[in-house]
C-alpha positions as CSV (number, residue, x, y, z in Angstrom):
1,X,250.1,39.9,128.0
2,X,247.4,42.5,128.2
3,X,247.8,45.7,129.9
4,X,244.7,45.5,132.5
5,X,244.3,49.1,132.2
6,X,243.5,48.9,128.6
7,X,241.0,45.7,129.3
8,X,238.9,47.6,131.7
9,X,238.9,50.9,129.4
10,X,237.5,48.4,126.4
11,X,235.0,46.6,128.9
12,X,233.7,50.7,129.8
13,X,233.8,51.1,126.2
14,X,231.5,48.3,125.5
15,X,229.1,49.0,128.5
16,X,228.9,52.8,127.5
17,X,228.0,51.6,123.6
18,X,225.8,48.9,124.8
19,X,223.9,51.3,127.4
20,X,223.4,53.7,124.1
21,X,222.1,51.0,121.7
22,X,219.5,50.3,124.5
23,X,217.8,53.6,125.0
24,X,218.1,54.2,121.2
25,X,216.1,50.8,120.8
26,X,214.0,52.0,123.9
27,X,213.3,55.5,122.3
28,X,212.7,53.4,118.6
29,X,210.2,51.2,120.4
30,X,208.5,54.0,122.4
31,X,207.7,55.6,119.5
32,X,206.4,53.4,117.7
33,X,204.3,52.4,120.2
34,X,202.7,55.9,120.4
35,X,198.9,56.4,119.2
36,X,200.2,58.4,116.5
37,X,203.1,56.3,115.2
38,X,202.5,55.6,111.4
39,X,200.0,58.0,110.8
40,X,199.9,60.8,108.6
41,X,198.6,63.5,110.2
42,X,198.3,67.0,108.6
43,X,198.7,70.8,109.8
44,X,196.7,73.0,108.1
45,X,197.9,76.1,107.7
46,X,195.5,79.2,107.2
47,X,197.8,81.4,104.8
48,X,199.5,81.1,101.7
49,X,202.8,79.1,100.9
50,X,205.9,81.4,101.7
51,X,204.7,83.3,104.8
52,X,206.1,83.1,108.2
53,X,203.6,81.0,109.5
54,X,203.5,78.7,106.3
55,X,207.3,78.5,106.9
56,X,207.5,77.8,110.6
57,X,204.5,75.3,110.0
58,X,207.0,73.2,108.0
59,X,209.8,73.5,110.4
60,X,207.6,72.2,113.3
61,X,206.2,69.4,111.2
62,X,209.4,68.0,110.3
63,X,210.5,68.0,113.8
64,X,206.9,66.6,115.2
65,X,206.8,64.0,112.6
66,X,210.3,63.1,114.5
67,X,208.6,62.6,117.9
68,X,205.8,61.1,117.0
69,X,206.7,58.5,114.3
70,X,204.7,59.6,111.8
71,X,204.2,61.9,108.3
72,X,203.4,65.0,109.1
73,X,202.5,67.3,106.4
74,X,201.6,70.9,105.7
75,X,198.3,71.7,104.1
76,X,197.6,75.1,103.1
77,X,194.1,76.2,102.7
78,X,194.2,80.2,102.6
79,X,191.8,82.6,102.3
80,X,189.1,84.5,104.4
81,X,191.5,86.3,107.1
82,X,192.4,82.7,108.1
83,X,188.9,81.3,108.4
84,X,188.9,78.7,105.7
85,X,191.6,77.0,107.2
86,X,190.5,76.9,111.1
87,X,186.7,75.7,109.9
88,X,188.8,72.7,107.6
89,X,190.0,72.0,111.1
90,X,186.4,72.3,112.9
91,X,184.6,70.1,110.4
92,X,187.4,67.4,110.3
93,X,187.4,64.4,112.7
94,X,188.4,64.5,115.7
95,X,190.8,61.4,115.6
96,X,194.5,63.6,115.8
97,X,195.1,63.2,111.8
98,X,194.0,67.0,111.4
99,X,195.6,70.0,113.1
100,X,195.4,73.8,112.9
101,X,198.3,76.1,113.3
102,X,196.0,78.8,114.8
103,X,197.4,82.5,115.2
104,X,196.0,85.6,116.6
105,X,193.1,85.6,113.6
106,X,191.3,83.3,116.3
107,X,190.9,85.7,118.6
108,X,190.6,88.5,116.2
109,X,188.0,86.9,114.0
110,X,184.8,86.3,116.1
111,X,184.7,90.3,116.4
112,X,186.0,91.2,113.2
113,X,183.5,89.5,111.0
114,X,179.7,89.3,111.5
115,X,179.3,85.0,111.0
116,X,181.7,82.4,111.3
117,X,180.6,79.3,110.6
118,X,183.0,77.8,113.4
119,X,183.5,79.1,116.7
120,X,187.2,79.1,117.8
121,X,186.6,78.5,121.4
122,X,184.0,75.1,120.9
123,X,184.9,74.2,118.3
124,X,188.6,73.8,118.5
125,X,190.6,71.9,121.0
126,X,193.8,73.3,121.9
127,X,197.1,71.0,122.0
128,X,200.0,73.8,122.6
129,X,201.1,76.8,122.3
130,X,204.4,76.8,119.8
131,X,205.7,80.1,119.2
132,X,206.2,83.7,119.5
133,X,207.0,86.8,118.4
134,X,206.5,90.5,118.8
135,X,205.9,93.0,116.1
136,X,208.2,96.2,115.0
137,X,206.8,99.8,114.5
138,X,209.0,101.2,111.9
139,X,208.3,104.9,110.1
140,X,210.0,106.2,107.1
141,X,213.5,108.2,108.0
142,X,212.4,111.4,106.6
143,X,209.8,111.2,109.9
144,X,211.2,113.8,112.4
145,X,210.5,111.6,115.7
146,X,213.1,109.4,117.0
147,X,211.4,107.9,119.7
148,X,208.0,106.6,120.4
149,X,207.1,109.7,122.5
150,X,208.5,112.1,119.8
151,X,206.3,110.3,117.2
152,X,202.9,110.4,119.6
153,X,203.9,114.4,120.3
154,X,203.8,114.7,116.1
155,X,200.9,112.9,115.7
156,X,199.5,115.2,118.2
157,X,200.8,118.4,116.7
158,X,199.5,117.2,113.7
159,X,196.4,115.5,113.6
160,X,194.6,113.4,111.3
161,X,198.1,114.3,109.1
162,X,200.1,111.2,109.8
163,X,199.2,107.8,108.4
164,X,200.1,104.2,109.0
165,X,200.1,101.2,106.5
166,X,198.8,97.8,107.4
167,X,198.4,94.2,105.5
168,X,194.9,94.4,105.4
169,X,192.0,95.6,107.5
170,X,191.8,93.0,110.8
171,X,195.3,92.0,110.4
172,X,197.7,91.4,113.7
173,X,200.1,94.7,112.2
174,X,196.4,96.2,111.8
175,X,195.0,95.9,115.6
176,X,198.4,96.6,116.3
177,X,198.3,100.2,115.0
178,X,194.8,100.8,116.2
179,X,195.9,99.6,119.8
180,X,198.1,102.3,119.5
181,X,196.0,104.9,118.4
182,X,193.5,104.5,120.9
183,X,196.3,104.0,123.3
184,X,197.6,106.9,123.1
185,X,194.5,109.1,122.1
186,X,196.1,110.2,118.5
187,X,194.8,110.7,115.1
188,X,196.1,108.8,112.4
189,X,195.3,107.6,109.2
190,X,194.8,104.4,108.2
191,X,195.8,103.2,104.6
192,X,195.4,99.5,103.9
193,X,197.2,97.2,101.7
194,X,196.7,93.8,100.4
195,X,199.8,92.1,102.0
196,X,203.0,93.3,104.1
197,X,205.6,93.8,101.0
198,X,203.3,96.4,99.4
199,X,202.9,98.4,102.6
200,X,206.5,98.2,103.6
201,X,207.2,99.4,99.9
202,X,205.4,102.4,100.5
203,X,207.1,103.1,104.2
204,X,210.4,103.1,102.6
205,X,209.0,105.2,99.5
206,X,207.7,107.7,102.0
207,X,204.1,107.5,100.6
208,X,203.1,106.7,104.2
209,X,204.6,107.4,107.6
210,X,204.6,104.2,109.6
211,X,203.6,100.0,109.8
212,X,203.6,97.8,112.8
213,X,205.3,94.2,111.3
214,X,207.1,91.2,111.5
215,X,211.1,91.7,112.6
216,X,212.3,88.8,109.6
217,X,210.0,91.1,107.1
218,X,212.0,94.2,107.8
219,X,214.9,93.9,109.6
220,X,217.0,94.3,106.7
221,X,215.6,97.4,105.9
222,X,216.0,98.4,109.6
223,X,219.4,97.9,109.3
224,X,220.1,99.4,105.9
225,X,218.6,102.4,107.1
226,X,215.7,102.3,104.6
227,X,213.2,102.2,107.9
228,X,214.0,103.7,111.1
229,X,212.3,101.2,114.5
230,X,211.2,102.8,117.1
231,X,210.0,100.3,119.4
232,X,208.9,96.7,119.5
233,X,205.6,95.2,121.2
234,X,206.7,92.4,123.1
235,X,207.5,92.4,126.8
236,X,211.6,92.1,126.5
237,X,214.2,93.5,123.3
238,X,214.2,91.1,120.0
239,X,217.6,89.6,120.6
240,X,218.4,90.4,116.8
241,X,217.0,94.4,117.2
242,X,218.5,95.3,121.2
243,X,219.1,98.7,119.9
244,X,215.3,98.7,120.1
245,X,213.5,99.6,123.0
246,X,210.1,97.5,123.9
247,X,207.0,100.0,124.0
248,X,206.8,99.9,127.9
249,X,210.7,101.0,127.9
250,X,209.6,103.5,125.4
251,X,206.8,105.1,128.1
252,X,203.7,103.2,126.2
253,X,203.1,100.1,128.4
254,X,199.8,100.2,126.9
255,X,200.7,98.7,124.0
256,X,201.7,95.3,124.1
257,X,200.7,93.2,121.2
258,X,202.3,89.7,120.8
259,X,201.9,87.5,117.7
260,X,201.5,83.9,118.5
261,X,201.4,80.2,117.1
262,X,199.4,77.3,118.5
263,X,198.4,74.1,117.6
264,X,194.6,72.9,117.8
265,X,193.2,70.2,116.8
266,X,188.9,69.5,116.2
267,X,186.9,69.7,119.6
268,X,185.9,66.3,121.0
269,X,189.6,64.6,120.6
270,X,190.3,62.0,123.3
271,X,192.1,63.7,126.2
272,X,194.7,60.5,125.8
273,X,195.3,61.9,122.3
274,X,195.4,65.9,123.4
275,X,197.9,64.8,126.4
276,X,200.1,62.5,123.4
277,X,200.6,65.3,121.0
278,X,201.2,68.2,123.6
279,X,204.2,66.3,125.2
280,X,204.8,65.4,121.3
281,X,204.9,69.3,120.5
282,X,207.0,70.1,123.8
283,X,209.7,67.6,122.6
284,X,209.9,68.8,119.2
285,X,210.2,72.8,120.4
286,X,213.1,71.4,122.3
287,X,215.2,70.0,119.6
288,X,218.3,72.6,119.1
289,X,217.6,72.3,114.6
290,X,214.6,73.6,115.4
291,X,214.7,76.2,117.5
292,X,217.8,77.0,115.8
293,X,215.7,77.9,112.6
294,X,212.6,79.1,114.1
295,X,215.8,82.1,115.8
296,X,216.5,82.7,112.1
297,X,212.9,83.7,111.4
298,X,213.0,86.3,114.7
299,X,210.8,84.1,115.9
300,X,211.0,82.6,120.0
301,X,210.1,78.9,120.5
302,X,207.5,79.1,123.6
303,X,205.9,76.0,124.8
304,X,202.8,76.0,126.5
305,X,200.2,73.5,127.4
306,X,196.6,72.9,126.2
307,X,194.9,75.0,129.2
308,X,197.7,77.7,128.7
309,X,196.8,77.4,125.2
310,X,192.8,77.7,125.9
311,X,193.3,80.8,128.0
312,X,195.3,82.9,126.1
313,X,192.3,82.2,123.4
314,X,189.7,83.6,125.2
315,X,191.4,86.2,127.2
316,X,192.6,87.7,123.6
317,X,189.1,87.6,121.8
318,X,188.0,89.7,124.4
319,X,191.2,92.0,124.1
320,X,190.8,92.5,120.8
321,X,187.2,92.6,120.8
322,X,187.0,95.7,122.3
323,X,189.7,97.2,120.4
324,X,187.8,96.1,117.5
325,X,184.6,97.7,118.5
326,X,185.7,101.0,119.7
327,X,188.5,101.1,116.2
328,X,184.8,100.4,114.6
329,X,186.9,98.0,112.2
330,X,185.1,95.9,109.5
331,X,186.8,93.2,107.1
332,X,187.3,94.3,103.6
């Protein structure tokens, strides 16, 4: 005879597994009823293969192909401080097959160069913001400061002595370090490089005193002692530097440069679409794999919406665009 107990713990079992085969057939079906199911849709990315951006493109497609049932794939079109691969995005159809992952260039770039033959701001239609992260100021150990005061107070002692490395003229670690000259009213000299492993090479080698970068691109030199931080821009500690104070913490609140990650898509897409690949987006930033890698990269998962999205945009181009103006800074 059957122990009743037993009966009604299978007869659970079997609800429970049934319940779970029906929202997993739900979810199947949900997706594939999307507007984007079956699709291949691609994100261009604006940089080279191999670069933060290029890598947390293909992260995010992987896990927003997920959501919305379809190929996504990473296209890289590089070149032009970024430019190339936002006006692929302008000129393409606006039917939610093409999107951008967009950075700080777009704000930068209407300043920076004298024509574009896009305009970030009507041209593109942003879907969500994905990501962010702040940037590291680190100086050569043979420096004397310490702290960000002590290195201002040298700069000031020694003007037009000190100099600072940067990717390239117009470059997020580039605006960065201008920021923070005009911030703080010193003289330093600007030497530019053509990418971040050359200019780091030279902040280690001592042939220049300081560079504003990415935490992943140096934080193993931070902690082998090769660079010394002294602050980071954002507004709290990296969790993976919290030896590091922020620059407000440091005394220069002034300085506060965030690099961020969003996706847009061409102007004119049906709000339907916008609404479908935000909440897609949202979903996909959620997923513990993903975030998971994106923490590996020093990098912070950070939803936002398309009118979150929109404003940061244009609040930033005319941030920058003043910096840019009274830096006098011209591309190479």
């Amino acid at each position: 005879m059957s122990n009743p107990v037993t009966v009604m713990a299978r007869r659970r079992a079997l609800r429970a597994a049934g319940a779970a085969l029906i929202g997993a057939a739900s979810h199947r079906a949900a997706v594939a009823q999307a507007p984007q199911s079956g699709r291949v849709i691609r994100i261009v990315v604006p940089y080279a293969t191999g670069g933060g951006t290029d890598i947390l493109g293909r992260h995010l497609a992987e896990a927003l192909g997920a959501e919305l049932g379809s190929s996504v794939i990473v296209e890289n079109r590089a070149g032009g401080s970024a430019n190339i691969g936002a006006m692929t995005v302008a000129k393409a159809p606006a039917d939610g097959a093409t999107l951008l992952l967009g950075d700080l260039a777009l704000a930068v770039n209407p300043s920076l160069f004298k024509r574009l033959s896009y305009d970030p701001v009507a041209d593109l239609q942003p879907i969500a913001t994905v990501a962010t992260a702040p940037l590291v100021l680190v100086v050569n150990p043979s420096t004397p400061a310490r702290t960000l005061a002590e290195l201002v107070a040298l700069a000031k002692a020694k003007p037009g002595t000190l100099t600072y490395a940067s990717a390239g003229n117009g470059n997020p670690p580039h605006i960065a370090a201008e920021l923070f000259r005009t911030t703080t009213g010193i003289d330093v000299v600007h030497v530019p490089y053509k990418g971040v492993g050359p200019a780091l090479n030279d902040v280690i080698g001592g042939q220049v005193t300081m560079l504003f970068t990415g935490i992943s691109s140096t934080r193993q030199h931070i902690e082998s002692g090769r660079v010394r931080a002294l602050a980071v821009t954002g507004a709290r500690r990296a969790s993976t530097l919290p030896a590091v104070p922020t620059t407000a913490e440091a005394g220069f609140p002034g300085v506060d440069v965030t690099s961020w990650w969003g996706l847009f898509a061409p102007a004119g897409l049906p709000p339907e679409m916008v609404t479908d690949l935000s909440r897609a987006a949202e979903k996909a930033l959620a997923q513990a794999a993903l975030r998971q890698r994106l923490d590996a990269l020093n990098i912070d998962a950070a939803y936002a919406g398309p009118e979150a999205l929109k404003n940061r945009l244009q609040s930033e181009t005319a941030r920058w665009g003043k910096v840019i103006r009274a830096a006098g800074i011209m591309p190479e």
